[in-house]
C-alpha positions as a printed Julia matrix, in Angstrom:
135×3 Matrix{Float64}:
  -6.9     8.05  -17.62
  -7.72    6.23  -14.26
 -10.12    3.17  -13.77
 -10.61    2.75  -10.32
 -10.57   -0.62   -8.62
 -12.71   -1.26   -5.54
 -13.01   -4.14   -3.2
 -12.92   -5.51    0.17
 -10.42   -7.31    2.32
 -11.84   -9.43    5.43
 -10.52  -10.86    8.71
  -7.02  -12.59    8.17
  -6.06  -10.66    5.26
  -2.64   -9.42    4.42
  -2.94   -5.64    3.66
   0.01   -5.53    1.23
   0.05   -8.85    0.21
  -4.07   -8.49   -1.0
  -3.0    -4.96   -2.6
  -0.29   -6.35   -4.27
  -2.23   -9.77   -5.19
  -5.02   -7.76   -6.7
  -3.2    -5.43   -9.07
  -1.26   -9.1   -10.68
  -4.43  -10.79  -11.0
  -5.63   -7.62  -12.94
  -2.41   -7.67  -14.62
  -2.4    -3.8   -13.49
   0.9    -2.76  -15.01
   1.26    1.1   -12.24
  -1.96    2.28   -9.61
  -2.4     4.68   -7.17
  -4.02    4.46   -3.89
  -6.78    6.69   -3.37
  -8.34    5.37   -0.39
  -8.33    2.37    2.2
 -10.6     2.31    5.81
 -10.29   -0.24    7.72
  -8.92   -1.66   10.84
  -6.25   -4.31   11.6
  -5.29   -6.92   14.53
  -1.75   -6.58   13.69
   0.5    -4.44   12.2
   4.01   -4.13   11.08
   5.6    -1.54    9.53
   9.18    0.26    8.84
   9.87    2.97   10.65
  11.63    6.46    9.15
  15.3     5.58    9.59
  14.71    2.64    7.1
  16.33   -0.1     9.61
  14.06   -0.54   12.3
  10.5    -1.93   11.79
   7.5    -1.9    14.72
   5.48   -5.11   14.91
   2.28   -4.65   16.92
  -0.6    -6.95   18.25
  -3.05   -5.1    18.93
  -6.08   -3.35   17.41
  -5.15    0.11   15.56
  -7.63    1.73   12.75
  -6.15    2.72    9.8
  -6.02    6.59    9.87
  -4.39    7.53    6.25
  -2.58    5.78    3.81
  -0.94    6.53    0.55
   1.06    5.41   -1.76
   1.71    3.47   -5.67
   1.99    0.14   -6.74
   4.29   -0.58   -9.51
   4.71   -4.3   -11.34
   2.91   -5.89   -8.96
   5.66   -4.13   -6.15
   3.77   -1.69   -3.3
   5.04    1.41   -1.94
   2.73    2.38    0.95
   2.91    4.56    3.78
   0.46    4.15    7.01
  -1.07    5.6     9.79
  -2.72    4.02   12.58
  -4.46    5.43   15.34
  -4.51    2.56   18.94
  -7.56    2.7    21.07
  -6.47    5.82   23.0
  -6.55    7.82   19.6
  -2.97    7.96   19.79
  -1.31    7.44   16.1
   1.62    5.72   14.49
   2.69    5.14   10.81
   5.71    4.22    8.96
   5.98    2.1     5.53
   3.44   -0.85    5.17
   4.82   -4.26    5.26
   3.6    -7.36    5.16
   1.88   -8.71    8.25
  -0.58   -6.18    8.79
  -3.81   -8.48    9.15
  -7.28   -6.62    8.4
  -9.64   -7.04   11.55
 -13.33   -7.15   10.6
 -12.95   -5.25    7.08
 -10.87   -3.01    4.88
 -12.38   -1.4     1.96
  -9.56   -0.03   -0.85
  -9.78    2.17   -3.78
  -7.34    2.34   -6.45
  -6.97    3.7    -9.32
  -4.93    2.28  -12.45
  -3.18    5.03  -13.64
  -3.58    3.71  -18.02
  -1.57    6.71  -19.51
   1.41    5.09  -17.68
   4.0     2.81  -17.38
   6.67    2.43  -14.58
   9.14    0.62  -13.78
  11.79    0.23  -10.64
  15.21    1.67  -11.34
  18.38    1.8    -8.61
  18.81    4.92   -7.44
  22.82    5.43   -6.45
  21.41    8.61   -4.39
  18.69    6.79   -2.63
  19.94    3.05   -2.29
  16.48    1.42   -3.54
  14.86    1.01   -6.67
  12.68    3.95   -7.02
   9.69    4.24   -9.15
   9.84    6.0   -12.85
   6.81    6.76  -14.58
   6.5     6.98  -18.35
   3.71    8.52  -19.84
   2.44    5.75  -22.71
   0.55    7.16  -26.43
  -2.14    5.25  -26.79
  -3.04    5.84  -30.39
């Protein structure tokens, strides 16, 4: 089962940090993103090779983003698109500041717990899912 989540972040707010903030104060144990518009005056996020991070001020619209939340810890990857149209993405970090509005859609994912485990092959704590019987 999924119960979805909506709500709206204004000028100032930390894109992560709200996402993040939200799912704790809903005590929201694993989620899903299904769907965040918006815009932001600043952005920062890590690029591909995992070491090198682009920290922007300027405003970009958010194109696409995806991604799970897991105790209260995000994994989210993000487009942006500048004013030329031109787009950018990379994993969302903290200090991306919402503009004049984001709205976000998420979806608890209740048939599931997770939890982070360190992956030797990877380097990170990566995300296991375990479905949960609720009878």
């Amino acid at each position: 089962m999924v119960k979805e989540i909506a709500f709206r972040l204004h000028k100032g707010d930390d894109l992560r940090q709200s996402i993040e903030e939200k799912c704790a104060q809903l005590k929201i144990d694993t989620a899903i993103l299904l769907s965040a518009v918006g815009c932001v005056y600043e952005l920062n996020i890590r690029l591909a090779d995992a070491r090198e991070y682009l920290h922007l001020i300027r405003d970009h619209e958010i194109v696409s983003m995806t991604g799970t939340i897991s105790k209260g810890k995000a994994h989210l990857h993000i487009s942006f698109s500048d004013e030329e149209g031109n787009c950018i993405g990379g994993h969302l970090e903290k200090g991306c500041l919402i503009n004049t509005t984001c709205e976000v859609v998420l979806g608890a994912l209740e048939s599931y717990a997770s939890e982070r485990v360190f992956d030797e092959n990877t380097g990170y704590d990566e995300i296991c899912f375990k479905e949960v019987d609720h009878d």
